[in-house]
C-alpha positions as CSV (number, residue, x, y, z in Angstrom):
1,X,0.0,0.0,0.0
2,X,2.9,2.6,0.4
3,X,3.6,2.3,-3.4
4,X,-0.1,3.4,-3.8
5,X,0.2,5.9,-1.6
6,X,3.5,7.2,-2.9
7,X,2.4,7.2,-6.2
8,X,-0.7,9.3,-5.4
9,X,1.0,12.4,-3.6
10,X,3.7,12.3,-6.8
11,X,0.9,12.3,-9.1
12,X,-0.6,15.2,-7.3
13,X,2.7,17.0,-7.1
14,X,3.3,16.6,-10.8
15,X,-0.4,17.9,-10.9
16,X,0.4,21.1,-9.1
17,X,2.9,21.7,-11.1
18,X,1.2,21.9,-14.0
19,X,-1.2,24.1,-12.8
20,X,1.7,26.4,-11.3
21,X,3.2,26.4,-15.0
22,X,0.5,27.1,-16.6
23,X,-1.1,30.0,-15.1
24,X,2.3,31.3,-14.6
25,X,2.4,31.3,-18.9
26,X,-1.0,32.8,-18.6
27,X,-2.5,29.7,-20.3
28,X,-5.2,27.1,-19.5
29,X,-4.4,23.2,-18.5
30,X,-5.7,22.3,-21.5
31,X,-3.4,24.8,-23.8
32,X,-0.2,24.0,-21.7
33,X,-0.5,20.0,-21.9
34,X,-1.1,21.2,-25.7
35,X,1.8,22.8,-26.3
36,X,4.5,20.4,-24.5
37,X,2.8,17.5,-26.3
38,X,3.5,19.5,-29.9
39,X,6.8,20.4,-28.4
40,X,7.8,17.2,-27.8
41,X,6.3,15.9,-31.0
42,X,8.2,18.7,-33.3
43,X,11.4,17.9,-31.4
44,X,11.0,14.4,-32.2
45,X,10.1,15.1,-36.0
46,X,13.1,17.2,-36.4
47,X,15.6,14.9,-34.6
48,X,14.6,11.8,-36.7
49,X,15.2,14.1,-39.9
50,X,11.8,14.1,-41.4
């Protein structure tokens, strides 16, 4: 049960964090998560040369 529990307050940390990132970028959840996930998926487009 402590994995469970561990697991739980580090997904609620990684949570907050999101929440503290976004707003401090002026931008929604929604629009944050957006633009990391096209981040990540540009960064990956341009490192396998396409």
């Amino acid at each position: 049960m402590k994995t469970k529990s561990t697991f739980i307050k580090s997904s609620e940390y990684f949570k907050n964090l999101l929440i503290k990132q976004a707003s401090d970028k002026g931008m929604s959840i929604t629009e944050y998560i957006e633009m990391l996930v096209y981040q990540d998926t540009n960064k990956e487009v341009i490192n396998n040369g396409l």
